[in-house]
C-alpha positions, 0 to 999 in steps of 0.5 A, a space after each residue: 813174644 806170643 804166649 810168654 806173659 801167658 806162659 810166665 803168668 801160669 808158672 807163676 800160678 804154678 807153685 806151692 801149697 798142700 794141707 786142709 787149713 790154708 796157712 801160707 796166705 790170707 785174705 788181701 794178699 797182692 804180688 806184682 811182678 816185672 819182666 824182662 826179655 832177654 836180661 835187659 829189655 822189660 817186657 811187661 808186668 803181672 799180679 796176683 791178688 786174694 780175696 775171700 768170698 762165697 760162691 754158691 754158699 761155699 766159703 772159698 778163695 777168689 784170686 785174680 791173676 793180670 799180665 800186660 806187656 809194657 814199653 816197647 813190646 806192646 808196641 808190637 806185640 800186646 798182651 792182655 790176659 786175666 786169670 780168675 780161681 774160686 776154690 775152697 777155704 779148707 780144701 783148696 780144690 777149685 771150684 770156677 776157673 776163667 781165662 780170658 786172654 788177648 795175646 796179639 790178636 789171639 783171644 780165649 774166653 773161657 769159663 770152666 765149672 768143676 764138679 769136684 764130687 763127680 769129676 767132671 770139668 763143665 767148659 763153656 767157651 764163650 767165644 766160640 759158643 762151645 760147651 763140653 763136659 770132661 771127665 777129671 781126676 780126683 781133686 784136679 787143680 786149675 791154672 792159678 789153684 795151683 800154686 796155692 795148693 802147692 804153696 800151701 803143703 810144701 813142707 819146707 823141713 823135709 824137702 831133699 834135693 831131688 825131691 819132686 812134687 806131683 799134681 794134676 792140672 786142668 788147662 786148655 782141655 786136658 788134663 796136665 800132670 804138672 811135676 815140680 822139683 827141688 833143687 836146693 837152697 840158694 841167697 839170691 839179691 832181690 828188689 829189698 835185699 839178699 833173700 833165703 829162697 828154695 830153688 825149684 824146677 817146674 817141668 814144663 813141654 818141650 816145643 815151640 815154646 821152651 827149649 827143653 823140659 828143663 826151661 824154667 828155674 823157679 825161686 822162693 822164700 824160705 819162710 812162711 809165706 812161700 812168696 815167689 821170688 822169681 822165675 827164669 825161662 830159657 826160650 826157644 828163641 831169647 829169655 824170659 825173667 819174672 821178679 817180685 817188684 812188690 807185695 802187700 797183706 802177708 800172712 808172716 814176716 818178710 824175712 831179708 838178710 841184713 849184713 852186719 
């Protein structure tokens, strides 16, 4: 299981916002998500929460992003990882970045400073004791600002089936260009109910980890609110399911289908 909850945890903080004012999400907003390996044996939880706060006497967002493997698979393989964001209320451009992870015994705990004016990425590894400065792009995303920089300027009445949605990433020292593209419409049967949601296709590294470029499947609601519904990854070796267990804070309604 090494790197999945990792990997799933990122693509679910790999999704869609876009605009200057942050429309699709609020303060106190909270997902839980359960996984399961292979389609039927539950390998763990995570969760994304928002708050908003000051840093450095910016107005920004603060999201915390968990993943932790339940069950059986901790038994063999446990997984502790937490994700931090602090970026801009107006902007969306990050501004701090943290990972700290445990991943069977492979940790990170790191610590990443942007200079969004003159694009550098100050790294502070604070296990190994290592500082370095990088050059960035302009307006370069991290891990979890991602998604909601995405989320947020996804205009939803415009997309065409095979539209696709760029932007730069900052991860594990270089620079990622992440792509995302769009499938189409499709119902699918939730934890409360048949919802609308918008398919998409995170393009992700082909390797030791995904089979092909084509890995991962990615549903979200058709609203507002943009809430990750679920995500499906075909591994190199079984697969992987993400889906929405619970939520709270929403900034718009909840939209289900309701049979008459």
């Amino acid at each position: 299981m090494k790197k999945k909850l990792l990997i799933l945890t990122a693509i679910l903080t790999m999704q869609f916002s876009i605009g200057q004012i942050a429309s699709s999400f609020g303060d106190g907003e909270w997902f839980k998500f359960k996984m399961s390996y292979s389609g039927f044996l539950k390998a763990g939880n995570a969760t994304l929460s928002v708050k908003e706060t000051t840093l450095k006497n910016k107005e920004v967002y603060h999201v915390v992003g968990k993943g932790w493997t339940t069950g059986m698979i901790k038994w063999f393989f446990k997984v502790q990882d937490r994700y931090e964001s602090y970026f801009d209320k107006k902007t969306l451009v990050p501004y701090k970045f943290i990972r700290n992870i445990d991943e069977g015994g492979h940790t990170k705990d790191l610590e990443v400073e942007f200079d969004q004016v003159n694009n550098k990425a100050f790294v502070n590894d604070k296990k190994n004791n290592e500082k370095k400065v990088f050059d960035m792009t302009p307006n370069v995303q991290d891990m979890v600002s991602t998604y909601y920089y995405l989320r947020n300027n996804l205009k939803i009445d415009n997309l065409k089936v095979g539209d696709e949605v760029k932007v730069d990433m900052f991860f594990d020292e270089e620079i990622y260009g992440f792509k995302l593209q769009y499938l189409g419409e499709e119902t699918i049967n939730t934890e409360f109910g048949n919802i609308e949601a918008l398919k998409f296709r995170p393009y992700v590294m082909a390797g030791r980890v995904f089979k092909e470029e084509e890995s991962l499947t990615l549903w979200v609601s058709k609203d507002k609110n943009k809430l990750p519904l679920r995500i499906k990854a075909d591994l190199a070796v079984g697969s992987l399911r993400a889906d929405l267990e619970a939520f709270k804070g929403l900034k718009y309604p909840f939209r289900i289908i309701v049979d008459n």
